[in-house]
C-alpha distance (Angstrom), angle and dihedral (degrees) to the residues before:
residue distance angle dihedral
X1 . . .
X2 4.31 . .
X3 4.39 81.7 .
X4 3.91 89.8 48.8
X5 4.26 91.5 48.7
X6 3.46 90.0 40.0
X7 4.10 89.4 52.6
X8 3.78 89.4 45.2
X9 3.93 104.3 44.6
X10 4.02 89.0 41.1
X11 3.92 89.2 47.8
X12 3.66 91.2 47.1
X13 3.58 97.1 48.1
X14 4.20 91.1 53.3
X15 3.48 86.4 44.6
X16 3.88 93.7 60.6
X17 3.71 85.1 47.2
X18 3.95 100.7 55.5
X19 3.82 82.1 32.4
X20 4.17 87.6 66.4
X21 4.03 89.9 40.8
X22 4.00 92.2 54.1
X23 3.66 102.9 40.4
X24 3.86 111.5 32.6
X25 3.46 112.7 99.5
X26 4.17 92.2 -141.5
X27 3.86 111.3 73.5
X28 3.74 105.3 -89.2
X29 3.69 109.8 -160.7
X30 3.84 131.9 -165.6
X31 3.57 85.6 -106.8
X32 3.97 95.5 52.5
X33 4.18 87.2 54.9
X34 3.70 90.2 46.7
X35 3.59 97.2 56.9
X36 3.83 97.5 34.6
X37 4.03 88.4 54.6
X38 3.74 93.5 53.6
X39 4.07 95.7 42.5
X40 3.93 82.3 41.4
X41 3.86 99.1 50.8
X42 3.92 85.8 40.6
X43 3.52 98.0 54.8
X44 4.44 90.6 41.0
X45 3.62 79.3 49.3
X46 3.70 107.8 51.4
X47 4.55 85.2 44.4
X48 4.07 88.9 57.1
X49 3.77 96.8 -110.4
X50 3.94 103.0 108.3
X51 4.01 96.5 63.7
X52 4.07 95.5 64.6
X53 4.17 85.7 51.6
X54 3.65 88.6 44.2
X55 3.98 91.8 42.7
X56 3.83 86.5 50.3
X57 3.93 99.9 36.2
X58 3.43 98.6 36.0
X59 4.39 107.2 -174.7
X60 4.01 81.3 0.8
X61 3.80 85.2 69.1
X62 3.95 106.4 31.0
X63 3.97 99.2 43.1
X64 3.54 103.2 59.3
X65 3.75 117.0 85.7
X66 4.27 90.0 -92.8
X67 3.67 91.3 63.2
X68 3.57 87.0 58.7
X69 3.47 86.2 54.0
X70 4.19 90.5 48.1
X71 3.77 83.1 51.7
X72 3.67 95.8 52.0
X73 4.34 97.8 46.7
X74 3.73 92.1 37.7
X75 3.88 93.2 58.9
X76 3.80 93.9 32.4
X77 4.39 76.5 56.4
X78 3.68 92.6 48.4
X79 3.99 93.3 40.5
X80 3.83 87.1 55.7
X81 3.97 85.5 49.1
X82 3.57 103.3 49.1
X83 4.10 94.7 29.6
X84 4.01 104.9 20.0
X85 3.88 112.7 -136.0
X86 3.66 100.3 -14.1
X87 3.68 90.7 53.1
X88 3.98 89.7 56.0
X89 3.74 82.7 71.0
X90 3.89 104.4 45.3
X91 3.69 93.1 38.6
X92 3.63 104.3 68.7
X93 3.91 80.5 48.1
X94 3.64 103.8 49.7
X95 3.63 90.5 41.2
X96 3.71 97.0 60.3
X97 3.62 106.2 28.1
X98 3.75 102.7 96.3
X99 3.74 81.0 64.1
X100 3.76 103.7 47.5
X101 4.18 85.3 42.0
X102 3.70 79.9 57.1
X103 3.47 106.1 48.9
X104 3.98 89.7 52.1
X105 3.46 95.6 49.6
X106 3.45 106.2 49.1
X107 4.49 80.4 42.6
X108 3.94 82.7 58.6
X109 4.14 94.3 50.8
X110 3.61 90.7 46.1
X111 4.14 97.5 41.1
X112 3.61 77.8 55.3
X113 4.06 111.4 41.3
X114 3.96 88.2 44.3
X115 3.48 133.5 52.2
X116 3.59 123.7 -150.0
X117 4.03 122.6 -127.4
X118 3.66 122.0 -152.3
């Protein structure tokens, strides 16, 4: 049942995004989704309404680009806990940065194994 929800609430969420692209009348780029997720799943995030969709999505929720966004309030929330203002800005980093560390290393391997044609 968790792989089904997280199918559904992940599908859903992508669908909202190519949703915006194909039916706004301004010219929605990839770009325009990308950040809008992120501020969007920040903002969710930071008024307590992203961890029931994550508790009920599981990956569906946290892999798209506004669980990245989740990731980044929720530790800028516990840095200002733990470490009061200062900690607001360190927290959103340290809580995401296995992820971004991640993302560019596994970039580097494959920038290197394959090489583009064009």
């Amino acid at each position: 049942m968790s792989l089904l929800m997280a199918f559904l609430i992940g599908g859903a969420i992508c669908l909202v995004g190519q949703l915006i692209m194909d039916l706004t009348p301004f010219n929605v780029t990839p770009g325009h989704v990308l950040v809008g997720y992120v501020c969007a799943g920040a903002i969710i995030s930071a008024l307590n309404l992203y961890q029931p969709l994550v508790d009920l999505g599981g990956a569906g929720a946290t892999i798209p680009l506004s669980g990245f966004g989740h990731a980044l309030a929720q530790g800028a929330i516990e840095g200002a806990r733990s470490n009061g203002l200062l900690g607001v800005f360190g927290g959103g980093l340290e809580a995401t940065a296995v992820g971004i560390a991640a993302a560019v290393v596994f970039g580097y391997i494959v920038a290197v194994i394959f090489n583009p044609q064009g």
